[in-house]
C-alpha positions in Angstrom: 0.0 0.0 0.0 1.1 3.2 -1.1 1.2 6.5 1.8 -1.3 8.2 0.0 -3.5 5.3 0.5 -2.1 5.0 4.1 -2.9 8.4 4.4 -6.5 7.7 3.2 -7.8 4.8 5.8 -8.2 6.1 9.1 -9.1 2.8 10.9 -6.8 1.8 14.1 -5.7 -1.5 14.7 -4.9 -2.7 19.0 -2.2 -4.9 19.3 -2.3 -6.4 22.9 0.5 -8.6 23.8 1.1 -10.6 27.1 4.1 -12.5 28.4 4.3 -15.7 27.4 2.8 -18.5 29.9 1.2 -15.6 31.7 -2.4 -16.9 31.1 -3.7 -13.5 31.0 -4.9 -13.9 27.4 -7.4 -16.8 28.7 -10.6 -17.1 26.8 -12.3 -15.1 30.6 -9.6 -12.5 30.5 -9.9 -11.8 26.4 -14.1 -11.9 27.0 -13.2 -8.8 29.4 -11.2 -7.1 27.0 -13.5 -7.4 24.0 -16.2 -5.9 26.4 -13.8 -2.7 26.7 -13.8 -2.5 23.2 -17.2 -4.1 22.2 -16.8 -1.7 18.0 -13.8 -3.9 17.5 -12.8 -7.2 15.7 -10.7 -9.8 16.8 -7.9 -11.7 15.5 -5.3 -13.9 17.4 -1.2 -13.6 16.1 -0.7 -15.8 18.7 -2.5 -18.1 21.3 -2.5 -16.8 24.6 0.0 -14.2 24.0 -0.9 -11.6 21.2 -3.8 -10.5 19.7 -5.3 -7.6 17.4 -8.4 -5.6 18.0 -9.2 -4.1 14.6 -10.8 -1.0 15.1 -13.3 1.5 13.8 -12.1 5.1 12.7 -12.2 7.2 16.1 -11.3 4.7 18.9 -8.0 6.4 19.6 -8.3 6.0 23.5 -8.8 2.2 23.3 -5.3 1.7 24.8 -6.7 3.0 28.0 -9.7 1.0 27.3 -7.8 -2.1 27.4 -5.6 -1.6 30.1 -8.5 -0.4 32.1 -10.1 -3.7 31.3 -7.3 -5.3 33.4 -5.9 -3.3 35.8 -2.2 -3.6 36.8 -1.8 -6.3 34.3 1.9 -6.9 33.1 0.2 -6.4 29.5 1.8 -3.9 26.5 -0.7 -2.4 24.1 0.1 -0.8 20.6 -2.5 1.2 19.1 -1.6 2.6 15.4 -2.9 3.4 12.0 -4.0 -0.3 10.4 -2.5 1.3 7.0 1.3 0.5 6.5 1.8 -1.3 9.8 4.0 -3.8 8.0 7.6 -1.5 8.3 10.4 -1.6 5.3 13.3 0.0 7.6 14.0 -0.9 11.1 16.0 1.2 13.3 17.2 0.0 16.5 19.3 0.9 19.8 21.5 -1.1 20.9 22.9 -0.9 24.9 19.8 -1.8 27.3 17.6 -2.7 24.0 19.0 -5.1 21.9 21.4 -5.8 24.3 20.9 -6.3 28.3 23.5 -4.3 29.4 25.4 -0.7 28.7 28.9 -1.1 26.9 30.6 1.5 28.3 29.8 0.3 32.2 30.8 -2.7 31.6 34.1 -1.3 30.2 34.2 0.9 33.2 33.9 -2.0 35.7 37.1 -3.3 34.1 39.3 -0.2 35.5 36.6 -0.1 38.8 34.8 2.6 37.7 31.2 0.7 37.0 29.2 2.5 39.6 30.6 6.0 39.2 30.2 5.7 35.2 27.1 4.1 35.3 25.7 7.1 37.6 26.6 9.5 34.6 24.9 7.0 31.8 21.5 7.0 33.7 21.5 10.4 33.8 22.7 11.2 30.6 19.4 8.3 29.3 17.3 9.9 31.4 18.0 13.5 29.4 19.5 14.8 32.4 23.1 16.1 31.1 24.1 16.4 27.9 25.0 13.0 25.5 28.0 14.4 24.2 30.1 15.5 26.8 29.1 13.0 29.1 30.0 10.5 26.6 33.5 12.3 26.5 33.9 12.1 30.6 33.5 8.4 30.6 35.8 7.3 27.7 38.5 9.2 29.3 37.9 7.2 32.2 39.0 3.8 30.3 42.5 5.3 29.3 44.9 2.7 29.1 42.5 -0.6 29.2 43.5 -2.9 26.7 40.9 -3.2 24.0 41.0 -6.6 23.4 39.3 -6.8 26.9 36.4 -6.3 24.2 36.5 -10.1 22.6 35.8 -11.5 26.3 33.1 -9.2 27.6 30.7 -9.9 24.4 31.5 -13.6 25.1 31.2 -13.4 29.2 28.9 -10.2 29.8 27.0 -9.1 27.0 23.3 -11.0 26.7 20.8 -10.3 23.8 17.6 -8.8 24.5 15.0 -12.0 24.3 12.9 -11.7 20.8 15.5 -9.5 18.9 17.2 -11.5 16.6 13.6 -13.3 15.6 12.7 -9.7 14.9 15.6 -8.6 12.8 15.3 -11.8 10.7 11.6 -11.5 10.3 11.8 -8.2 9.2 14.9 -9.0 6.7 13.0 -12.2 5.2 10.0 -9.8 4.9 12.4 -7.1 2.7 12.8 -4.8 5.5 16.2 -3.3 5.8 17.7 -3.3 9.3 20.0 -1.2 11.1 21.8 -1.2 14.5 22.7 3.0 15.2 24.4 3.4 18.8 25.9 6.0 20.9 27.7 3.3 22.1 30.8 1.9 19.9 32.1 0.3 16.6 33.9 -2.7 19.4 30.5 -3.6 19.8 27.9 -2.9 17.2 30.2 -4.8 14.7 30.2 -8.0 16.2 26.8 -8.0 18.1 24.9 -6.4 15.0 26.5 -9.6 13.2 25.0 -12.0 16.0 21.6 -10.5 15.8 21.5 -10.4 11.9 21.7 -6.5 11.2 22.3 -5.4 8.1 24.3 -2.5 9.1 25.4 -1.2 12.2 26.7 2.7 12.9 28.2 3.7 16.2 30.9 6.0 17.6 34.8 5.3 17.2 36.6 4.8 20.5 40.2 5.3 19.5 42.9 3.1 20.1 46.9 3.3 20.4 48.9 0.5 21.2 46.1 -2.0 21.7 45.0 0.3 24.5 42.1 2.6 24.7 43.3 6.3 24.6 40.7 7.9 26.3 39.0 9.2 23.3 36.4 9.2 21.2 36.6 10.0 17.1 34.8 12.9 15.8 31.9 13.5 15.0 29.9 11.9 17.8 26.8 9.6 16.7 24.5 10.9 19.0 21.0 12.1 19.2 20.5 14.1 15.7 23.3 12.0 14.1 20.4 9.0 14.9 17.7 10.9 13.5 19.8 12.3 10.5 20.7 7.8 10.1 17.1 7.1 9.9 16.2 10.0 7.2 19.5 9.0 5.4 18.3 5.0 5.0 14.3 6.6 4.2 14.9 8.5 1.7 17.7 6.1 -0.1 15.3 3.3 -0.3 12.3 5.1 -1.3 10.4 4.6 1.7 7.8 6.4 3.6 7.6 7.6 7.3 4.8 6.0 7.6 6.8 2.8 7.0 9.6 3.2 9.2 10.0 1.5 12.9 12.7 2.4 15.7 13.1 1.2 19.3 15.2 2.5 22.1 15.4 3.7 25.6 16.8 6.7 26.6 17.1 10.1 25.4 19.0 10.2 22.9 16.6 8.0 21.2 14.0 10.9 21.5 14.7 12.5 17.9 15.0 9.1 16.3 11.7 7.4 17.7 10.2 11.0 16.6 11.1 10.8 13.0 9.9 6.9 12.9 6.2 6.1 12.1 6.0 3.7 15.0 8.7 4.9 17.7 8.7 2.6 20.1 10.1 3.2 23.8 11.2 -0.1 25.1 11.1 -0.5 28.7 12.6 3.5 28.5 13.2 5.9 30.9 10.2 8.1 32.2 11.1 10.9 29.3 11.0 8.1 26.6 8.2 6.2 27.7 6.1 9.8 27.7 7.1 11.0 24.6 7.2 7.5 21.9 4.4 6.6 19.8 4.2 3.7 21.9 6.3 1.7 24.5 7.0 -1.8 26.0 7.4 -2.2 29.5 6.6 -6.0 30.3 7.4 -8.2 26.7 10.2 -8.8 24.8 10.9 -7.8 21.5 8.7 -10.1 19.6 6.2 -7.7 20.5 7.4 -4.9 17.7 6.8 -8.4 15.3 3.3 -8.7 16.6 2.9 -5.2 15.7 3.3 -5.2 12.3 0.7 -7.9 12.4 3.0 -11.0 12.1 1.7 -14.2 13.6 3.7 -16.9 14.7 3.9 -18.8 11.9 5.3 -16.1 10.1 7.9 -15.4 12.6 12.1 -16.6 11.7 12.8 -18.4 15.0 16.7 -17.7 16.2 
């Protein structure tokens, strides 16, 4: 479908989505929710943890219809145009998204630094300080660790975000293209965007001299704009729409990025994220941004 026909259907579709085993999509639990939205039409992605409620043109608070419908409910709802839900370009975070952890403390616990440069990433996710120069306070803090200390913590430390490489291959099987854009480093978005399945990665440049880190970081820094500028860059070489454009992240300097997307997606982000995203995840895992392009499990590349 074409954006000016995207543009021209105004009907909403409800992805709800559960944690798996949780039982919450029971056939007592879904007869409550289908009373919260009695207008809209059902259709099951996948049994007992996803579902769509296809909706008339209007029902725009049915989000807060659903949750209301089970209150306190680990349970993640997507509401979004029906039109051009299926995305071509995927755009993803990587430290405390597709990954479990953030690069640079782990780096930072190697010298004994973890809590004091952790303290500054929080805050600089949270929007708090500025990206850049915080970014530039904690690489000078790993002056003179070797960097093949790298090699073991992806091995030892780092652990993929549950659902993320199903999603990255589902989307590339599907056409998509795919690409991992971090303020965290090349050291790490090489090999872990390979692991997932990426088709590109883009990250900052931690510079080394004799097989230690200097301190420093290369020019420029890939941070905030830089991932907006990444997603437009990828858009507009491929022909695609806005409206057909995803991206997930976390923390602040996700903001401009999940902006620009069509579906920006805040997953389990900090307070600023979470408000401002199209929509967010806060209980599932990252098959979740699968179920909301309206795959079902059958559809889905298992990892």
């Amino acid at each position: 479908m074409n954006a000016a026909a995207a543009n021209a259907d105004p009907s909403l579709v409800a992805t709800v989505v559960v944690p798996e085993g949780s039982g919450l999509l029971d056939l007592p639990r879904l007869a409550r929710l289908r009373e919260a939205v009695p207008q809209a039409e059902l259709s099951v992605l996948s049994p007992g943890r996803a579902v769509d409620f296809h909706l008339p043109p209007g029902l725009a608070a049915a989000r807060e219809a659903i949750l209301s419908a089970m209150p306190g409910a680990p349970m993640d709802v997507i509401v979004q145009p029906a039109a051009a839900r299926r995305k071509k370009l995927f755009l993803a975070d990587m430290d405390s998204t597709m990954i479990g952890q953030e690069c640079i403390d782990e780096l930072a616990d190697a010298v004994g630094l973890k809590a004091h440069v952790s303290a500054i990433t929080e805050r600089a996710m949270r929007g708090e300080i500025a990206f850049e120069p915080a970014l530039r306070e904690r690489v000078a803090l790993l002056k003179g660790l070797p960097a093949d200390v790298v090699e073991s913590m992806i091995g030892e430390r780092i652990t993929l975000t549950p659902g993320g490489k199903a999603l990255v291959r589902t989307m590339r099987r599907a056409g998509a293209y795919t690409a991992l854009v971090s303020g965290g480093f090349t050291v790490f978005t090489g090999p872990i965007s390979t692991r997932i399945g990426f088709d590109m990665h883009r990250s900052n440049t931690l510079i080394i001299e004799n097989g230690q880190f200097a301190g420093l970081v290369a020019d420029p820094i890939l941070g905030r704009e830089a991932k907006r500028e990444t997603l437009i860059e990828l858009r507009d070489a491929r022909g695609i729409s806005a409206s057909e454009t995803l991206a997930v992240g976390d923390g602040a300097n996700d903001l401009a990025m999940l902006g620009e997307a069509g579906l920006g997606v805040a997953f389990r982000a900090k307070p600023i994220v979470a408000e401002a995203a199209h929509a967010r995840i806060d209980h599932t895992d990252l098959r979740t941004l699968l179920y909301a392009q309206g795959y079902r499990d059958e559809d889905i590349v298992e990892a």
